[in-house]
N, C-alpha and C positions, 0 to 999 in steps of 0.2 A: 369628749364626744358629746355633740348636742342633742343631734337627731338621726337618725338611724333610717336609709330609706331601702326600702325593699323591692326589688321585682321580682315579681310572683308570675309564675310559668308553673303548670302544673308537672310538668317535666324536667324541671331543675334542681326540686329539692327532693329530697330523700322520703322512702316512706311510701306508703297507695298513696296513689293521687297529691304526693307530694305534704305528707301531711304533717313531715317533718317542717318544716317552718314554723308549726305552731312553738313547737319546745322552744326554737330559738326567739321567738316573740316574749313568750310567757316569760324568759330569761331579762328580757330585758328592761331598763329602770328609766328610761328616757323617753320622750318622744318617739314614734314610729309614723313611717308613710309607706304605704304598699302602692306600686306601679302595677297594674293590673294589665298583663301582653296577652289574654284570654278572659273571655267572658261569654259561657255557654249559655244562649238558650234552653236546653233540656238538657241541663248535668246528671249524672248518677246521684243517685240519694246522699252518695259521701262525699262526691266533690263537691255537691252544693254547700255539704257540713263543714267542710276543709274552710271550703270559700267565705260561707256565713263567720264562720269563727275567729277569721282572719281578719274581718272588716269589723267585729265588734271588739275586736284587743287594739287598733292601728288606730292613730289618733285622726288620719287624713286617710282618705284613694283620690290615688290619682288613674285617671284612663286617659286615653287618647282620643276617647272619639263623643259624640254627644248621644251616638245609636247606644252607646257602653252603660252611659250613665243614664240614660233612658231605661234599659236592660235591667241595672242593678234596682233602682225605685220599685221599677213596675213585676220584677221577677224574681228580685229578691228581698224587696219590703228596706232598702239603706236607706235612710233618710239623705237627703239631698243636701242637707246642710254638713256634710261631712264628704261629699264628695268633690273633687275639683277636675276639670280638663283641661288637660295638659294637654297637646298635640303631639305627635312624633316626631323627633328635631329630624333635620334636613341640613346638608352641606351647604352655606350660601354663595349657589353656582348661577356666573353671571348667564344670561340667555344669550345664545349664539346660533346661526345658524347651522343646521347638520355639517351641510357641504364644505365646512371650511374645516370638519374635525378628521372629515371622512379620508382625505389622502394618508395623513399620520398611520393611519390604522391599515390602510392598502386596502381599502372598501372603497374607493371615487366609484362614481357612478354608479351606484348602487341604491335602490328604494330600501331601506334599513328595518323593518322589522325587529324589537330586542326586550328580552324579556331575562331573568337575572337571578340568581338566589339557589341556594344550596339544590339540586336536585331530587326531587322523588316525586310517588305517585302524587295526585291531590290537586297540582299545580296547573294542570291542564294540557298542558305539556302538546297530547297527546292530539288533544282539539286541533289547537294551532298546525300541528304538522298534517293535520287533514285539512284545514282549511284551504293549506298551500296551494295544491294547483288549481284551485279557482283565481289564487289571488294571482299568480302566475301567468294565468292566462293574460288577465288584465295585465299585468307589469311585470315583463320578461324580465326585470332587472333588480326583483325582488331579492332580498338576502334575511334569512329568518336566523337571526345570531342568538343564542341560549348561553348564557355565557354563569358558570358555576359547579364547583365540585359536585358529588354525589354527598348525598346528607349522610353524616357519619354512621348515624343509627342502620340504615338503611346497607349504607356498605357493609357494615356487622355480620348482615344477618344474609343478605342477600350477594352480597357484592353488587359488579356490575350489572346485574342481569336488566335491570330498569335503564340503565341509560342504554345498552346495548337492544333491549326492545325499539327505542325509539331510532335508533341508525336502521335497525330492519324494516319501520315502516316505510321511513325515509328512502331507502333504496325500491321498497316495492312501488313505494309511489311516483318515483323516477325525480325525485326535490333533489338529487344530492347536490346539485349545483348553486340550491337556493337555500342549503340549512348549511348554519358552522356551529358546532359543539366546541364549546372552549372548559376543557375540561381541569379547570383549576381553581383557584382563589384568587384572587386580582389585590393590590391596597387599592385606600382611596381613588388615586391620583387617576390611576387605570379606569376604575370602576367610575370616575367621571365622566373620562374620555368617551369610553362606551356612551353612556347613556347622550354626551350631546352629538352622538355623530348619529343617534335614532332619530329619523322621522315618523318611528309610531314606537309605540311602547305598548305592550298587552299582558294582561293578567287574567288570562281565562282557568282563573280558580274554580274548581268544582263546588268546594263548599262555601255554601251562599250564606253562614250564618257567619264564615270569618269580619272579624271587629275591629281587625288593624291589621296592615299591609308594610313593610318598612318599606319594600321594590315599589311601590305605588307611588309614596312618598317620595320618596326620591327618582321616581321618574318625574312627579310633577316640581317636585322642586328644581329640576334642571328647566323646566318650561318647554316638559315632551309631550305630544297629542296622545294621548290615552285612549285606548279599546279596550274595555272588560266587560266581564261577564259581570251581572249585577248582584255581585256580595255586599255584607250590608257595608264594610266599609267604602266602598267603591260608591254604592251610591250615594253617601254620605256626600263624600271629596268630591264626586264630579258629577253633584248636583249643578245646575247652571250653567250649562255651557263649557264644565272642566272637563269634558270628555263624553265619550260615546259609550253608552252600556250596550250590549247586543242581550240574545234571549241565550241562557245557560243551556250546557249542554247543544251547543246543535253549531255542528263546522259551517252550516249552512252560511247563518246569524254570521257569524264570526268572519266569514272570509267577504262578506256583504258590507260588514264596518269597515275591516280593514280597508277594502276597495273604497268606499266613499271617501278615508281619509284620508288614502295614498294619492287616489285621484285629485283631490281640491286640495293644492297648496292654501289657497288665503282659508279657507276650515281649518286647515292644518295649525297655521300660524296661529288662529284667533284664539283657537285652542289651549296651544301652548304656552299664548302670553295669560289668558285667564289661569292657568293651572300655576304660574310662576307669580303672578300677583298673591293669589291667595295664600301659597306656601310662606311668605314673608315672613308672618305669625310664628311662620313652623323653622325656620332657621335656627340653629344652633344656639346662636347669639340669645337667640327670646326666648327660647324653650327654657335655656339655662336661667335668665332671668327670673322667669314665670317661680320654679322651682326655688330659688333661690328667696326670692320673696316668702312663699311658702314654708321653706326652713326658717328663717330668720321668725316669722311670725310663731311658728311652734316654739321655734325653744327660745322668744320672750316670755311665754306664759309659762314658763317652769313647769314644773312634773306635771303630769297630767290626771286625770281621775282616769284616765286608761292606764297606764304604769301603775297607778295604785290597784286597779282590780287585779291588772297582771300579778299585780307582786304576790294577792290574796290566791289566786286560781292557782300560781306556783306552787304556796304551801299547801293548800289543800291536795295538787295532786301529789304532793311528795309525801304528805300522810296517808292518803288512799295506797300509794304504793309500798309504806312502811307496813299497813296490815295486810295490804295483800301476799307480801311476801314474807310474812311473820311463822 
Protein backbone atom coordinates (compact mmCIF):
# COMPACT_ATOMS: atom_id res chain seq x y z
CA UNK A 1 0.00 0.00 0.00
CA UNK A 2 1.25 3.38 -1.13
CA UNK A 3 -1.23 5.90 -0.22
CA UNK A 4 -4.26 5.67 1.73
CA UNK A 5 -7.12 7.97 0.50
CA UNK A 6 -9.86 9.06 2.81
CA UNK A 7 -13.50 10.38 2.56
CA UNK A 8 -14.38 12.10 5.25
CA UNK A 9 -18.31 12.65 5.99
CA UNK A 10 -18.90 13.65 9.42
CA UNK A 11 -21.42 10.74 9.55
CA UNK A 12 -19.45 7.89 8.40
CA UNK A 13 -17.07 7.39 10.99
CA UNK A 14 -17.53 6.33 14.38
CA UNK A 15 -17.27 8.45 17.42
CA UNK A 16 -18.98 12.47 18.12
CA UNK A 17 -18.70 14.16 15.02
CA UNK A 18 -17.05 11.23 13.59
CA UNK A 19 -13.96 11.54 15.45
CA UNK A 20 -12.97 8.16 15.15
CA UNK A 21 -10.94 8.72 12.00
CA UNK A 22 -8.32 10.38 13.75
CA UNK A 23 -7.19 6.82 15.48
CA UNK A 24 -7.19 5.40 12.13
CA UNK A 25 -5.03 8.38 10.62
CA UNK A 26 -2.65 8.46 13.59
CA UNK A 27 -2.35 4.54 12.88
CA UNK A 28 -1.05 4.97 9.75
CA UNK A 29 2.75 4.94 8.09
CA UNK A 30 2.10 6.13 4.52
CA UNK A 31 0.93 8.85 2.78
CA UNK A 32 -2.81 10.00 3.37
CA UNK A 33 -5.55 12.17 1.27
CA UNK A 34 -8.78 13.22 2.91
CA UNK A 35 -11.79 13.82 0.41
CA UNK A 36 -13.75 16.39 2.14
CA UNK A 37 -17.96 15.56 1.09
CA UNK A 38 -18.72 18.52 3.84
CA UNK A 39 -17.30 21.69 4.89
CA UNK A 40 -19.33 23.83 7.42
CA UNK A 41 -19.37 27.38 7.66
CA UNK A 42 -19.98 27.53 11.42
CA UNK A 43 -19.11 24.06 12.80
CA UNK A 44 -19.41 23.15 16.66
CA UNK A 45 -16.24 23.86 18.37
CA UNK A 46 -15.47 19.93 18.05
CA UNK A 47 -16.17 19.42 14.44
CA UNK A 48 -13.96 22.28 13.66
CA UNK A 49 -11.17 20.25 16.10
CA UNK A 50 -12.13 16.87 14.37
CA UNK A 51 -11.76 18.70 11.02
CA UNK A 52 -8.51 20.87 11.93
CA UNK A 53 -6.92 17.83 13.17
CA UNK A 54 -7.57 15.75 10.20
CA UNK A 55 -6.06 18.34 7.65
CA UNK A 56 -3.02 18.68 9.83
CA UNK A 57 -2.10 14.64 10.05
CA UNK A 58 -3.33 14.10 5.86
CA UNK A 59 -0.56 14.80 3.64
CA UNK A 60 -3.22 16.30 0.75
CA UNK A 61 -7.37 17.54 0.87
CA UNK A 62 -8.91 17.21 -1.75
CA UNK A 63 -12.74 19.15 -2.15
CA UNK A 64 -14.81 19.47 -4.93
CA UNK A 65 -15.60 22.65 -5.28
CA UNK A 66 -13.39 26.17 -5.27
CA UNK A 67 -16.37 27.72 -2.60
CA UNK A 68 -14.71 24.58 -0.25
CA UNK A 69 -11.23 25.46 -0.58
CA UNK A 70 -12.04 29.20 -0.44
CA UNK A 71 -14.03 28.01 3.02
CA UNK A 72 -11.00 25.96 4.37
CA UNK A 73 -8.01 29.13 3.87
CA UNK A 74 -10.45 31.81 4.95
CA UNK A 75 -12.29 29.71 7.98
CA UNK A 76 -10.05 27.44 8.80
CA UNK A 77 -6.48 29.07 8.55
CA UNK A 78 -5.27 25.45 5.73
CA UNK A 79 -2.80 26.70 3.76
CA UNK A 80 -3.52 26.51 0.17
CA UNK A 81 -0.44 24.79 -0.77
CA UNK A 82 -1.88 21.49 0.62
CA UNK A 83 -5.10 21.79 -0.83
CA UNK A 84 -6.24 20.49 -4.27
CA UNK A 85 -9.78 20.37 -6.31
CA UNK A 86 -10.88 17.75 -7.48
CA UNK A 87 -14.41 17.89 -8.98
CA UNK A 88 -17.22 15.46 -8.37
CA UNK A 89 -16.81 12.66 -11.08
CA UNK A 90 -19.83 12.39 -13.39
CA UNK A 91 -20.90 9.33 -15.81
CA UNK A 92 -19.72 10.32 -19.31
CA UNK A 93 -23.35 10.66 -20.78
CA UNK A 94 -23.70 11.46 -24.38
CA UNK A 95 -26.23 14.75 -24.69
CA UNK A 96 -29.61 13.72 -26.18
CA UNK A 97 -32.71 15.11 -26.46
CA UNK A 98 -35.41 14.46 -23.70
CA UNK A 99 -38.17 13.31 -26.15
CA UNK A 100 -36.36 10.43 -27.71
CA UNK A 101 -35.80 8.85 -23.84
CA UNK A 102 -39.21 9.74 -22.82
CA UNK A 103 -41.39 6.89 -24.65
CA UNK A 104 -38.88 3.86 -22.99
CA UNK A 105 -39.95 5.32 -19.75
CA UNK A 106 -44.03 5.67 -20.74
CA UNK A 107 -43.77 9.58 -19.97
CA UNK A 108 -44.04 10.86 -24.17
CA UNK A 109 -45.47 13.83 -23.99
CA UNK A 110 -44.88 15.01 -20.98
CA UNK A 111 -42.97 18.50 -19.79
CA UNK A 112 -40.47 16.28 -17.23
CA UNK A 113 -39.62 17.90 -14.17
CA UNK A 114 -36.87 15.51 -12.08
CA UNK A 115 -35.15 15.78 -9.20
CA UNK A 116 -33.25 12.31 -7.44
CA UNK A 117 -31.36 11.13 -4.35
CA UNK A 118 -32.22 9.35 -1.11
CA UNK A 119 -35.33 11.00 0.31
CA UNK A 120 -35.86 13.23 3.45
CA UNK A 121 -36.45 16.64 4.91
CA UNK A 122 -33.80 19.29 3.78
CA UNK A 123 -34.03 18.60 0.10
CA UNK A 124 -36.90 20.85 -0.73
CA UNK A 125 -38.84 18.59 -1.62
CA UNK A 126 -41.73 20.22 -0.24
CA UNK A 127 -40.99 23.80 -2.24
CA UNK A 128 -41.28 22.05 -5.50
CA UNK A 129 -44.58 20.34 -4.70
CA UNK A 130 -45.95 23.86 -4.06
CA UNK A 131 -44.74 25.32 -6.70
CA UNK A 132 -46.69 22.73 -8.84
CA UNK A 133 -49.87 24.42 -9.84
CA UNK A 134 -48.49 27.38 -10.85
CA UNK A 135 -46.32 25.55 -12.99
CA UNK A 136 -49.42 23.70 -14.19
CA UNK A 137 -51.19 26.21 -15.01
CA UNK A 138 -48.78 27.23 -17.55
CA UNK A 139 -48.03 23.38 -18.80
CA UNK A 140 -50.86 21.05 -18.31
CA UNK A 141 -48.49 18.36 -19.15
CA UNK A 142 -46.14 18.81 -16.50
CA UNK A 143 -44.83 15.61 -14.62
CA UNK A 144 -42.79 16.30 -11.37
CA UNK A 145 -40.93 12.69 -11.05
CA UNK A 146 -38.88 12.28 -7.42
CA UNK A 147 -37.38 9.37 -8.10
CA UNK A 148 -35.40 7.63 -4.61
CA UNK A 149 -35.72 5.55 -1.46
CA UNK A 150 -36.38 7.18 1.88
CA UNK A 151 -32.75 7.83 3.55
CA UNK A 152 -32.02 5.03 5.73
CA UNK A 153 -31.45 7.01 8.86
CA UNK A 154 -34.54 8.62 8.37
CA UNK A 155 -36.60 5.46 7.78
CA UNK A 156 -35.03 4.23 11.28
CA UNK A 157 -36.34 6.51 13.29
CA UNK A 158 -39.25 7.89 11.55
CA UNK A 159 -40.27 5.38 8.83
CA UNK A 160 -42.41 6.69 6.24
CA UNK A 161 -44.14 9.46 7.76
CA UNK A 162 -41.90 12.09 5.42
CA UNK A 163 -42.48 10.55 2.29
CA UNK A 164 -46.14 10.02 3.21
CA UNK A 165 -46.38 13.97 4.21
CA UNK A 166 -45.51 14.78 0.74
CA UNK A 167 -48.51 12.31 -1.20
CA UNK A 168 -50.81 14.30 1.49
CA UNK A 169 -49.89 17.64 0.15
CA UNK A 170 -49.79 16.42 -3.26
CA UNK A 171 -53.40 15.24 -3.10
CA UNK A 172 -54.63 18.44 -1.30
CA UNK A 173 -53.14 20.29 -3.79
CA UNK A 174 -54.96 18.26 -6.54
CA UNK A 175 -50.98 17.63 -8.42
CA UNK A 176 -51.69 13.79 -8.36
CA UNK A 177 -51.61 13.60 -11.89
CA UNK A 178 -48.52 15.75 -12.13
CA UNK A 179 -46.23 14.03 -9.24
CA UNK A 180 -44.80 10.28 -9.55
CA UNK A 181 -42.97 9.10 -6.37
CA UNK A 182 -40.53 6.26 -7.44
CA UNK A 183 -39.92 4.79 -4.37
CA UNK A 184 -36.71 2.66 -4.85
CA UNK A 185 -33.18 2.57 -5.76
CA UNK A 186 -32.49 2.58 -9.41
CA UNK A 187 -28.49 1.17 -10.89
CA UNK A 188 -26.69 3.44 -13.02
CA UNK A 189 -28.24 2.44 -16.24
CA UNK A 190 -31.91 3.50 -15.04
CA UNK A 191 -30.80 6.47 -13.07
CA UNK A 192 -29.38 7.59 -16.60
CA UNK A 193 -32.28 7.12 -18.36
CA UNK A 194 -34.24 9.31 -15.86
CA UNK A 195 -32.15 12.19 -15.89
CA UNK A 196 -31.88 12.34 -20.07
CA UNK A 197 -35.67 12.06 -20.40
CA UNK A 198 -35.63 15.50 -17.91
CA UNK A 199 -36.17 18.71 -19.53
CA UNK A 200 -35.59 20.64 -16.27
CA UNK A 201 -33.82 19.12 -13.31
CA UNK A 202 -34.22 21.09 -9.72
CA UNK A 203 -32.56 21.08 -6.40
CA UNK A 204 -34.45 23.35 -4.29
CA UNK A 205 -32.29 22.52 -1.24
CA UNK A 206 -32.95 24.41 1.85
CA UNK A 207 -29.68 24.70 3.13
CA UNK A 208 -27.75 27.26 1.32
CA UNK A 209 -24.38 26.58 2.92
CA UNK A 210 -24.34 22.94 1.11
CA UNK A 211 -20.60 22.65 -0.74
CA UNK A 212 -21.42 19.80 -3.02
CA UNK A 213 -24.28 18.33 -4.65
CA UNK A 214 -23.70 14.59 -6.44
CA UNK A 215 -27.88 15.03 -8.16
CA UNK A 216 -26.46 18.43 -9.36
CA UNK A 217 -23.50 17.00 -10.94
CA UNK A 218 -24.96 14.53 -12.64
CA UNK A 219 -27.86 16.37 -13.68
CA UNK A 220 -25.45 18.62 -15.37
CA UNK A 221 -23.32 16.13 -16.46
CA UNK A 222 -26.10 14.54 -18.67
CA UNK A 223 -26.58 18.30 -20.21
CA UNK A 224 -30.03 18.98 -18.21
CA UNK A 225 -31.42 22.71 -17.69
CA UNK A 226 -30.99 23.27 -14.06
CA UNK A 227 -33.30 25.37 -11.50
CA UNK A 228 -32.08 25.74 -8.03
CA UNK A 229 -32.26 27.53 -5.17
CA UNK A 230 -28.84 29.33 -4.70
CA UNK A 231 -26.66 26.96 -2.31
CA UNK A 232 -23.16 27.68 -2.50
CA UNK A 233 -22.52 24.85 -4.48
CA UNK A 234 -25.08 25.58 -7.04
CA UNK A 235 -23.84 28.92 -7.53
CA UNK A 236 -20.56 27.89 -8.04
CA UNK A 237 -21.58 25.14 -11.17
CA UNK A 238 -24.24 27.37 -12.68
CA UNK A 239 -22.32 30.46 -12.56
CA UNK A 240 -22.53 31.61 -16.39
CA UNK A 241 -25.27 30.68 -17.91
CA UNK A 242 -25.25 26.82 -16.32
CA UNK A 243 -28.59 27.27 -15.01
CA UNK A 244 -31.11 29.42 -13.35
CA UNK A 245 -30.93 30.15 -9.40
CA UNK A 246 -34.31 31.38 -8.12
CA UNK A 247 -34.66 33.27 -4.51
CA UNK A 248 -34.57 30.21 -1.46
CA UNK A 249 -37.27 29.36 0.25
CA UNK A 250 -40.18 31.04 -1.72
CA UNK A 251 -42.61 28.42 -4.40
CA UNK A 252 -43.24 31.67 -5.79
CA UNK A 253 -39.33 32.10 -7.31
CA UNK A 254 -39.39 28.48 -8.06
CA UNK A 255 -42.45 27.87 -10.06
CA UNK A 256 -41.36 31.48 -12.02
CA UNK A 257 -38.00 29.63 -13.06
CA UNK A 258 -39.44 26.66 -13.75
CA UNK A 259 -41.90 28.43 -16.13
CA UNK A 260 -39.33 30.50 -17.88
CA UNK A 261 -37.48 27.17 -18.58
CA UNK A 262 -40.19 24.95 -19.43
CA UNK A 263 -41.43 27.71 -21.57
CA UNK A 264 -38.24 28.54 -23.91
CA UNK A 265 -37.01 25.44 -25.55
CA UNK A 266 -33.70 27.28 -27.19
CA UNK A 267 -33.02 28.52 -22.92
CA UNK A 268 -33.57 25.21 -22.35
CA UNK A 269 -31.14 23.69 -24.86
CA UNK A 270 -28.34 26.46 -24.30
CA UNK A 271 -28.51 25.71 -21.01
CA UNK A 272 -27.98 22.18 -21.23
CA UNK A 273 -25.20 22.29 -23.67
CA UNK A 274 -23.29 24.98 -21.35
CA UNK A 275 -23.89 22.73 -18.30
CA UNK A 276 -22.60 19.41 -20.34
CA UNK A 277 -19.45 21.28 -21.67
CA UNK A 278 -18.17 22.20 -18.50
CA UNK A 279 -18.91 18.83 -16.76
CA UNK A 280 -16.17 17.32 -19.13
CA UNK A 281 -13.42 18.09 -16.40
CA UNK A 282 -15.86 16.27 -14.13
CA UNK A 283 -16.07 12.94 -16.04
CA UNK A 284 -15.07 9.90 -14.49
CA UNK A 285 -12.34 9.37 -16.90
CA UNK A 286 -10.53 12.87 -15.61
CA UNK A 287 -11.50 12.95 -12.08
CA UNK A 288 -9.81 9.51 -11.89
CA UNK A 289 -6.81 10.83 -13.71
CA UNK A 290 -6.65 14.04 -11.61
CA UNK A 291 -6.34 11.65 -8.52
CA UNK A 292 -4.32 9.48 -9.92
CA UNK A 293 -1.70 12.01 -10.64
CA UNK A 294 -2.04 13.12 -7.21
CA UNK A 295 -1.26 9.42 -5.67
CA UNK A 296 1.59 8.69 -7.89
CA UNK A 297 3.12 12.20 -6.95
CA UNK A 298 2.67 11.36 -2.88
CA UNK A 299 4.06 8.22 -2.77
CA UNK A 300 7.27 9.28 -5.03
CA UNK A 301 8.18 11.38 -2.24
CA UNK A 302 8.30 8.49 0.39
CA UNK A 303 7.25 8.90 3.90
CA UNK A 304 6.20 11.98 4.60
CA UNK A 305 7.00 14.41 7.69
CA UNK A 306 3.23 13.77 8.20
CA UNK A 307 3.47 9.90 8.84
CA UNK A 308 6.47 10.89 10.97
CA UNK A 309 4.52 13.25 13.29
CA UNK A 310 1.71 10.71 13.21
CA UNK A 311 3.94 7.90 14.14
CA UNK A 312 5.23 10.61 17.35
CA UNK A 313 1.27 11.78 18.30
CA UNK A 314 0.66 7.82 18.17
CA UNK A 315 3.26 7.14 20.93
CA UNK A 316 2.57 9.90 22.94
CA UNK A 317 -1.17 9.19 23.08
CA UNK A 318 -0.62 5.57 23.94
CA UNK A 319 1.68 6.79 26.96
CA UNK A 320 -0.92 9.48 27.90
CA UNK A 321 -3.22 6.37 28.09
CA UNK A 322 -0.59 3.93 29.76
CA UNK A 323 -0.87 6.63 32.83
CA UNK A 324 -4.06 7.42 32.71
CA UNK A 325 -5.03 4.05 33.13
CA UNK A 326 -2.23 3.14 35.52
Amino acid sequence: MDVVSIQHEYGIWGGQDGEQVLDFVHALRVPAIATLHTVLREPTPHQRSVLTELLSLVDSTVVMSRSAADLLTSGYGVDPGRLQVIPHGVPNVPLVESATIKPGLGITDRDVIFSFGLLGPGKGYELAIEALPAVAAEHPSVLYVILGATHPDLLAHEGEAYRQSLVTRVEQLGMGAHVLLIDRYVNRVELIRWLQAADVFVTPYLNLEQIVSGTLSYAMGAGRAVVSTPYTYATELLADGRGVLVAPGSAVALAEGLNAVLGDGELRATIGRRAHAHTRRMTWSAVGAEYGALFASLAQQGKPVQAESRAVASEVASERDVLVHA
